[in-house]
C-alpha positions as CSV (number, residue, x, y, z in Angstrom):
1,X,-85.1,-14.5,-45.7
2,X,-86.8,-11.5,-44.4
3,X,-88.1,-8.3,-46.8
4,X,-85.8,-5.3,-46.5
5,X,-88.0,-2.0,-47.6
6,X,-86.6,1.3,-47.9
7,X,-89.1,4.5,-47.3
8,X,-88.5,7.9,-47.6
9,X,-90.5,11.0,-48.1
10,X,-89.8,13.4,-51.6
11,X,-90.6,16.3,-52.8
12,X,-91.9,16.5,-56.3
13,X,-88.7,17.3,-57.6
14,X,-86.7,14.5,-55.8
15,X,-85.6,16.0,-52.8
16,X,-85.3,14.5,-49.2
17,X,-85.5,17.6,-47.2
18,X,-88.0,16.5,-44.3
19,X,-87.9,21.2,-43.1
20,X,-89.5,21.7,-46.3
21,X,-92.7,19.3,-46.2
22,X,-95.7,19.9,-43.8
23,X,-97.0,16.5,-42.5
24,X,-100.6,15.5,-42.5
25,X,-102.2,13.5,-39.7
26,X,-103.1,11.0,-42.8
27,X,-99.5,10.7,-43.5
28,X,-99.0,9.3,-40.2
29,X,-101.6,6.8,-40.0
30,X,-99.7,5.5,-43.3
31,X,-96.5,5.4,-42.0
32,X,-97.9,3.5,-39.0
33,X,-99.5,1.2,-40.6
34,X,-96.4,0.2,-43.1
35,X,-94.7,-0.3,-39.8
36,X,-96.8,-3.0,-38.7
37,X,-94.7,-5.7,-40.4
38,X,-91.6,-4.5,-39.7
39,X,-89.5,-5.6,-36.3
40,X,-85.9,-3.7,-37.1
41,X,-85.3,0.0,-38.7
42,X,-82.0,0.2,-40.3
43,X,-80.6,4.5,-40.4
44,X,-78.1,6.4,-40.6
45,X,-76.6,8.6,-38.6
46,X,-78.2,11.7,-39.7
47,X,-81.7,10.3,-40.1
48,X,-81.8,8.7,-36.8
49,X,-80.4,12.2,-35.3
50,X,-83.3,13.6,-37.5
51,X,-86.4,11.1,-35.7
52,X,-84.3,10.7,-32.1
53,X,-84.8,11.6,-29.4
54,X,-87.6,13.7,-31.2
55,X,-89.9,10.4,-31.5
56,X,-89.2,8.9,-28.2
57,X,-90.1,12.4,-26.2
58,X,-93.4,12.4,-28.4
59,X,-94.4,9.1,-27.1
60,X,-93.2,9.5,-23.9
61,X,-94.7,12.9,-22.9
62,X,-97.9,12.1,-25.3
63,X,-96.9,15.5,-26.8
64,X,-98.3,15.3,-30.3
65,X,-102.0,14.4,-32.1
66,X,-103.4,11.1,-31.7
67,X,-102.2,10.2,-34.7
68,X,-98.0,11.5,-33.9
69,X,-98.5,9.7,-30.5
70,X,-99.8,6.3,-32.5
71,X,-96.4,6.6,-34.9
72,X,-94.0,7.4,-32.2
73,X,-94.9,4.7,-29.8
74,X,-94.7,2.0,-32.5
75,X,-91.1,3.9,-34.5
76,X,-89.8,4.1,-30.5
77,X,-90.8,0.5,-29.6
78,X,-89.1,-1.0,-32.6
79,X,-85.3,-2.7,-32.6
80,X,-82.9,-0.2,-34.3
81,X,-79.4,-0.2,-36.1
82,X,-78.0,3.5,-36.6
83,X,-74.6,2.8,-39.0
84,X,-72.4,5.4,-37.5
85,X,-68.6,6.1,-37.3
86,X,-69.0,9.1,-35.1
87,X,-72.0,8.8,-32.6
88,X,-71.2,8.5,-28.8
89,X,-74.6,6.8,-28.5
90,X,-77.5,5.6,-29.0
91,X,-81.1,4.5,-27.0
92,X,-84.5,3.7,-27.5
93,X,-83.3,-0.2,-28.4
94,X,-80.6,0.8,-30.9
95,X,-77.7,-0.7,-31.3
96,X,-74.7,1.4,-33.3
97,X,-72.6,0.0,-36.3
98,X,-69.1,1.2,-37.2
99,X,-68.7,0.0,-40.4
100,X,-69.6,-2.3,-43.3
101,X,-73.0,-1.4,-43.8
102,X,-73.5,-3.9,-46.3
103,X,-72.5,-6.5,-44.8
104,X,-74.4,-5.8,-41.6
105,X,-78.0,-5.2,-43.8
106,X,-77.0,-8.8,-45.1
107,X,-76.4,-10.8,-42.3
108,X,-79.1,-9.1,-40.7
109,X,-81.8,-10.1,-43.5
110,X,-80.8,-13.4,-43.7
111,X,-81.7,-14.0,-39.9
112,X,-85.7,-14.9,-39.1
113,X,-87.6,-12.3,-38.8
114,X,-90.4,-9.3,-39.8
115,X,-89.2,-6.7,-42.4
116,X,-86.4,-4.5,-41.8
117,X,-87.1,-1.1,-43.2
118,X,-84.2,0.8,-44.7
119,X,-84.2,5.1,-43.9
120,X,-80.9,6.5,-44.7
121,X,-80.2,8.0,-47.8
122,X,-76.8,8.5,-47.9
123,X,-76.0,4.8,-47.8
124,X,-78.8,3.6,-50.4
125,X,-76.6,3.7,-53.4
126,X,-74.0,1.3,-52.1
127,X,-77.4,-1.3,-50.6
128,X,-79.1,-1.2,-54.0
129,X,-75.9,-2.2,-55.8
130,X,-74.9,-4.7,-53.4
131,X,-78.8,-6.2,-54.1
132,X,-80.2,-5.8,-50.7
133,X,-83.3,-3.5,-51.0
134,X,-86.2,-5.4,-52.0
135,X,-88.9,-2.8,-51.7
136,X,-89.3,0.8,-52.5
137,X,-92.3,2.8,-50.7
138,X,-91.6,6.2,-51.7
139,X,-94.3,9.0,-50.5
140,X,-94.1,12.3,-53.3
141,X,-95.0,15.6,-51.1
142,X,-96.9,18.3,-54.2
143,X,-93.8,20.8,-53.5
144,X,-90.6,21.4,-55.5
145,X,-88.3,23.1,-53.3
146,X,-84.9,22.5,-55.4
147,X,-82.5,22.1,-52.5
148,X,-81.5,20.2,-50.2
149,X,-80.5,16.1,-50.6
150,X,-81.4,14.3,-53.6
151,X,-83.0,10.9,-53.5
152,X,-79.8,9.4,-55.0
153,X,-76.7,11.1,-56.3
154,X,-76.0,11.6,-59.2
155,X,-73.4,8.8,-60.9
156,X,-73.8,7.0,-57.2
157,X,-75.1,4.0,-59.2
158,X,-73.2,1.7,-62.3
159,X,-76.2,0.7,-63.2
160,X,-80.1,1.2,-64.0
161,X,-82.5,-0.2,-61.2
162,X,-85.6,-1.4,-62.5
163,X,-88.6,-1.6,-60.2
164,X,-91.8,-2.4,-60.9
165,X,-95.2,-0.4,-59.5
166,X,-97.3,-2.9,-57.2
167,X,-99.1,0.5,-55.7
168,X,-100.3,3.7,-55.1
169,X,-101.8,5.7,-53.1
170,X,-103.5,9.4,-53.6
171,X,-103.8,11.0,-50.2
172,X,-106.2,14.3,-49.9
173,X,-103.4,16.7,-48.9
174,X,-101.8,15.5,-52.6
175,X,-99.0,13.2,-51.6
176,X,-99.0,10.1,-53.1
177,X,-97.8,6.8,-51.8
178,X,-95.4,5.0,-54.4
179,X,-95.1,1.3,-53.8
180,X,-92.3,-0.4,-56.3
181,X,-90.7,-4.1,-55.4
182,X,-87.6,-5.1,-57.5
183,X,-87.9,-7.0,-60.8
């Protein structure tokens, strides 16, 4: 059965506002190297809209540092699934769901394979109850910008999560790199 991770980027305070943090060139080295065992990227509408096509002109046009070029060749190489009741379409290897989320993240983990990596927020409530995220790498930006999308709503979940901390990492800009797996 194959590892499903979610990641997501938060500010101090809990929000998931990608405008209000500045990215560091460490930050993408990171994120490329947590991609390496990962072979499908699960999102929702809105964060796929959020990285497409801004990722694929990046690698395409070699537009950004080394390090942006590095992350947007391997995030626009990877096998997709954008869960979306409203997009026309979608590229850069990624195939759209209507419905069922759930159902979809399961079939799909129980299939051979590298780790899928889970980057929507909006349906995490409904994959941690239903038991499917087994990983939690969370990276805390040092700003509180309270607005914006919270991490999870709140009373989105029936029950406490538990995770236990198996990592972390202090970067020099003052993020730091959360690593929980369920207990």
């Amino acid at each position: 059965m194959r590892t499903v991770s979610f990641g997501m980027n938060i500010s101090l305070d809990g929000y998931c506002d990608h405008t209000t943090f500045t990215p560091r060139e460490e930050l993408y080295d990171y994120f490329t190297e947590m991609m390496q065992d990962v072979d499908l990227i699960f999102f929702g509408r809105v964060m796929y809209q959020l990285m497409f096509p801004y990722w694929s002109d990046v690698a395409r046009d070699q537009s950004g540092t080394a390090d942006e070029n590095r992350f947007a060749e391997r995030l626009t190489a990877l096998e997709k699934v954008v869960v979306s009741r409203t997009l026309e379409n979608a590229q850069h290897h990624t195939r759209i769901v209507r419905s069922n989320p759930v159902a979809e993240l399961m079939k799909l983990k129980q299939q051979p394979g590298g780790t899928i990596s889970v980057d929507t927020v909006s349906m995490l409530p409904e994959l941690i109850s239903a038991g499917l995220i087994d990983k939690f790498n969370l990276v805390v930006h040092p700003v509180i910008v309270g607005r914006g999308r919270p991490l999870i709503d709140a009373g989105s979940l029936q029950e406490n999560f538990n995770l236990k901390l198996v990592d972390s990492i202090v970067f020099k800009s003052g993020c730091v790199a959360l690593h929980y797996e369920k207990q």
